[in-house]
C-alpha positions as CSV (number, residue, x, y, z in Angstrom):
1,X,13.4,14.2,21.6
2,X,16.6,12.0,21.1
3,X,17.0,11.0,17.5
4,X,15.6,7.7,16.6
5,X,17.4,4.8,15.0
6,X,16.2,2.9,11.6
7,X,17.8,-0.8,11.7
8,X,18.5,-2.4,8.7
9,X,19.0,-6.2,8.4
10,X,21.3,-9.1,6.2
11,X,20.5,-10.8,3.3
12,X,17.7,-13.8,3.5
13,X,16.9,-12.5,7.6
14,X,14.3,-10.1,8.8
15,X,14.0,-7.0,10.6
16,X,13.5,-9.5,14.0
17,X,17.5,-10.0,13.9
18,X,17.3,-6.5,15.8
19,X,15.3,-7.8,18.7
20,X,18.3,-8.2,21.2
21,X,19.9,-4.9,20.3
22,X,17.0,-2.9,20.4
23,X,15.9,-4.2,24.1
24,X,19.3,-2.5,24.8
25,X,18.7,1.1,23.4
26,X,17.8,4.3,24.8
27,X,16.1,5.8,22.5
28,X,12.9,5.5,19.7
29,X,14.2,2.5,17.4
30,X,12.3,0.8,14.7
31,X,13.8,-2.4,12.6
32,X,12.1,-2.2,8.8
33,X,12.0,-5.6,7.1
34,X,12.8,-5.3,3.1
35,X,11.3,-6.4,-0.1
36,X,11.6,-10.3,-0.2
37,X,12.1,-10.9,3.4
38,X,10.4,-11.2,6.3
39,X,6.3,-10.0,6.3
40,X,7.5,-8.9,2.6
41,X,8.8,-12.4,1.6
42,X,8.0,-12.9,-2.3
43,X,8.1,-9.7,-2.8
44,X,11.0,-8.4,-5.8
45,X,14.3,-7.4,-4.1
46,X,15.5,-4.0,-5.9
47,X,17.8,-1.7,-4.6
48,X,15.2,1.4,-5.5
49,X,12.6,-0.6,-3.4
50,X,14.9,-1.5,-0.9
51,X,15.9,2.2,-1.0
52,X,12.3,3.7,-0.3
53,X,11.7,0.6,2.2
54,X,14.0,2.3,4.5
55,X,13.1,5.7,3.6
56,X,9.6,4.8,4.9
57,X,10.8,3.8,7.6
58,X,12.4,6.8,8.8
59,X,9.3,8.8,7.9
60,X,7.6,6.6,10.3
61,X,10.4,7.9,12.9
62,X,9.7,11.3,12.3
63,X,11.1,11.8,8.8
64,X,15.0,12.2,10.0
65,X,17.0,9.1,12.3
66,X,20.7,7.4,12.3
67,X,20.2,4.3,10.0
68,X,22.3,1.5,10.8
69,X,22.5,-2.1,8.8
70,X,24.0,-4.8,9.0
71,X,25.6,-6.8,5.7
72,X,22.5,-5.8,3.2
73,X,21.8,-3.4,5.7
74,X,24.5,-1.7,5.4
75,X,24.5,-2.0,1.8
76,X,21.1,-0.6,2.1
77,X,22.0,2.2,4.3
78,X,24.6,3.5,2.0
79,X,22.4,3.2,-0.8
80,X,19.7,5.6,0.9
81,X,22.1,8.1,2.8
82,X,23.1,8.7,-0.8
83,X,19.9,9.2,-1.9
84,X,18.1,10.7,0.8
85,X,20.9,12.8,2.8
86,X,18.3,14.8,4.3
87,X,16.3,12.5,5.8
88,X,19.7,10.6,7.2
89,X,21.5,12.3,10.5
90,X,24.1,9.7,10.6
91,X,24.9,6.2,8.9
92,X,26.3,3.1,11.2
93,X,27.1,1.1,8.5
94,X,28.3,-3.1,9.7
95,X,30.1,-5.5,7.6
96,X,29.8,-4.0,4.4
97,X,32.9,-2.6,3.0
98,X,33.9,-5.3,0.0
99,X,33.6,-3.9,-3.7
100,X,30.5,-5.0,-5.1
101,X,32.8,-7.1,-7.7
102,X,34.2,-9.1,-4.9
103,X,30.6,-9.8,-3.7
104,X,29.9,-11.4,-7.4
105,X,32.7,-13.2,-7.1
106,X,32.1,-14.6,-3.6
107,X,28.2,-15.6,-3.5
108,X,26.8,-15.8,-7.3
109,X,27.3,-19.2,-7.2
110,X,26.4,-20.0,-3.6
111,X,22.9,-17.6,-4.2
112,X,21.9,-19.4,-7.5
113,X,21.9,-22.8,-5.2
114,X,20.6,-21.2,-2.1
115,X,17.4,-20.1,-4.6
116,X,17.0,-23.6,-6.3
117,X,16.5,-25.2,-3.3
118,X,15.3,-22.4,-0.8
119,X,13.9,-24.5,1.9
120,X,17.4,-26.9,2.2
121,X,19.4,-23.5,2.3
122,X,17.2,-21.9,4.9
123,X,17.7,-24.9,7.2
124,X,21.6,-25.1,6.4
125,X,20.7,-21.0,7.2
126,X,19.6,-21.5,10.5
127,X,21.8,-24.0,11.5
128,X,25.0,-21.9,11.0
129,X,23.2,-18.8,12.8
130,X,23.0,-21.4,15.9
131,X,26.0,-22.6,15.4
132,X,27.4,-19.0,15.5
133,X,25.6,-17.4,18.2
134,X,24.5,-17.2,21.4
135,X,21.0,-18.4,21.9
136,X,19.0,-15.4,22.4
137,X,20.9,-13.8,19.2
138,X,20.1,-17.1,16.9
139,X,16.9,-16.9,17.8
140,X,16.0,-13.3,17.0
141,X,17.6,-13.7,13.4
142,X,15.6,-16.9,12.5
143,X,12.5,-16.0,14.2
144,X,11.4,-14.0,11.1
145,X,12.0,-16.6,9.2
146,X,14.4,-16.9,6.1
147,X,14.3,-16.3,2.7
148,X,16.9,-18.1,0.7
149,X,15.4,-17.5,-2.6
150,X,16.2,-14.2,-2.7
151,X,19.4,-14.1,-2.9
152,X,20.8,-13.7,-6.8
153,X,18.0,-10.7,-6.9
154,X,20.1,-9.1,-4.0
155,X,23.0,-9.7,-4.8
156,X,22.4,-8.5,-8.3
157,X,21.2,-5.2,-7.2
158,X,24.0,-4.8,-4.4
159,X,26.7,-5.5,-7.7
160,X,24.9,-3.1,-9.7
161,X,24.6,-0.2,-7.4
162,X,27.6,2.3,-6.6
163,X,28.6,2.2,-3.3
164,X,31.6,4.4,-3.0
165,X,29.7,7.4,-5.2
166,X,26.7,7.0,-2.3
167,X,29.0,7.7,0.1
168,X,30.8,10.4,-1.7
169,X,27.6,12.2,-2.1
170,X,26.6,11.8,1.7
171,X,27.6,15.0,3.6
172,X,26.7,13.0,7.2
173,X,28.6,11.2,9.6
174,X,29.3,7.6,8.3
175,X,30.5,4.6,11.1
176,X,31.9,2.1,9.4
177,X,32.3,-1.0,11.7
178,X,33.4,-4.4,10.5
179,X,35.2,-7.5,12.7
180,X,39.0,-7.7,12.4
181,X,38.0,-11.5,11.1
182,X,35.1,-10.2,8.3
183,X,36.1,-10.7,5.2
184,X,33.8,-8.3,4.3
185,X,36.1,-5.5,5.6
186,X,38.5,-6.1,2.6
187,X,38.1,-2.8,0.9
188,X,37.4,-0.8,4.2
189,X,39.9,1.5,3.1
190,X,38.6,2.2,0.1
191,X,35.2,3.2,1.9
192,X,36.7,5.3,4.3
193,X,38.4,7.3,1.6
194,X,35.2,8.1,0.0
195,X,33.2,9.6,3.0
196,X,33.0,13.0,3.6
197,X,32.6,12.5,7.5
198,X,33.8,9.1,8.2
199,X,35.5,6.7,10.9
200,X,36.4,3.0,10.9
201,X,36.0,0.7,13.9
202,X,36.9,-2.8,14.4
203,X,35.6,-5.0,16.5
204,X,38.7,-7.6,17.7
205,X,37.8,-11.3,17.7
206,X,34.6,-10.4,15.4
207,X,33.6,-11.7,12.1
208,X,30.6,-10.8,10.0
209,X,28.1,-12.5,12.0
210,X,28.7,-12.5,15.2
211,X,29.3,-8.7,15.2
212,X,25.4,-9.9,16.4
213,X,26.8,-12.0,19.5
214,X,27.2,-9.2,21.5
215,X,23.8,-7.1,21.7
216,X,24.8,-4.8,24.4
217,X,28.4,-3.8,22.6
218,X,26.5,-3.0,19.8
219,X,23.5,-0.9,20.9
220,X,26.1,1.0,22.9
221,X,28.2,1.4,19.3
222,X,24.8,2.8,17.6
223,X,24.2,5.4,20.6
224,X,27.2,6.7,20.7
225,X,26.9,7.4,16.5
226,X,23.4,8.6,17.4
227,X,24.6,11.0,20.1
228,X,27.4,12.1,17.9
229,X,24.7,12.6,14.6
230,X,22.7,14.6,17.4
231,X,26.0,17.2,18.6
232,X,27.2,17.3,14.9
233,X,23.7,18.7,13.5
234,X,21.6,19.9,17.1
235,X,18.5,21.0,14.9
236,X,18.2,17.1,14.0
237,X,16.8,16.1,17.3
């Protein structure tokens, strides 16, 4: 059985952002929404809830899969490759290589805002999206519906957990993929550095959204980590 794939999503989406890219893969796949958004929306955002959210998920899989996130996801995937290195063949991890200090620093302000008035950020939300992609890609990441309020609890937790140590204590393969225009690739370096097993690809003419413009680019990115989790450990399949 080819190993499966556990897709992670961004802050204030839902797991439906995955739609386009899962129509593309080959193999078992299974997007997991997390605490405070989508079908868990008013739910607490932790990262030790987030953590076990996707640690479910892979149990639903089988109990061993490639994760791969995008933004939070990422974020996310870190967090449990860290913690559950077992239960993790491979990490694809998307957009998520900036110090959790720069992170403060950039969206404190803009998540205290987006929370007092949820509803008027969710529209601004979903505006950008389809300002920023393609149709079919818009619609998969607002068809979940979003969840502005969230915000400050995420990126409270995201600031609070250690990313770098996470990866350091991952033995797996780690992809980390950002867009040559994401600002979130500032620190990628930094991120490489730390992984055991790790590889940096950029995506040109990319930023940190519309990585998600191209659904067949990256389902073909996430099969070729999966197939490479799958030759680096065979008894993982």
């Amino acid at each position: 059985m080819a190993l499966p794939v556990v897709l992670v999503h961004g802050i204030r989406v839902s797991r439906t952002m995955w739609e386009p890219v899962v129509s593309q893969l080959d193999r078992p796949a299974h997007a997991v929404d997390l605490p405070g958004h989508g079908a868990r929306r008013g739910e607490t955002f932790t990262m030790a809830a987030a953590i076990e959210a996707v640690a479910a998920a892979v149990d639903h899989v089988g109990g061993r899969a490639l994760v791969a996130g995008l933004s939070l996801g990422g974020f996310v995937g870190i967090a449990t490759a860290g913690r559950f290195s077992e239960r993790v063949a491979g990490l694809v991890a998307i957009g998520c290589t900036a110090r959790p200090t720069r992170l403060v620093g950039l969206y404190r302000g803009a998540a205290a805002l987006a929370a007092r008035f949820p509803e008027q950020a969710n529209q601004l939300s979903a505006y950008a999206f389809r300002r920023a992609l393609p149709r079919p890609a818009a619609d998969a990441v607002v068809a979940g519906g979003l969840s502005s309020e969230v915000m400050p609890a995420v990126v409270a937790a995201v600031a609070g957990h250690d990313q770098l140590g996470a990866l350091a204590a991952y033995p797996g393969p780690v992809w980390l993929v950002n867009g040559d225009r994401d600002p979130f690739r500032a620190d990628e370096r930094q991120y490489l550095a730390a992984c055991r097993d790790g590889r940096l690809i950029r995506l040109p003419r990319t930023g940190h959204v519309t990585v998600l413009a191209d659904p067949v680019r990256l389902a073909r990115l996430i099969e070729d980590a999966a197939a490479h989790a799958e030759r680096r450990h065979p008894a993982a399949r």
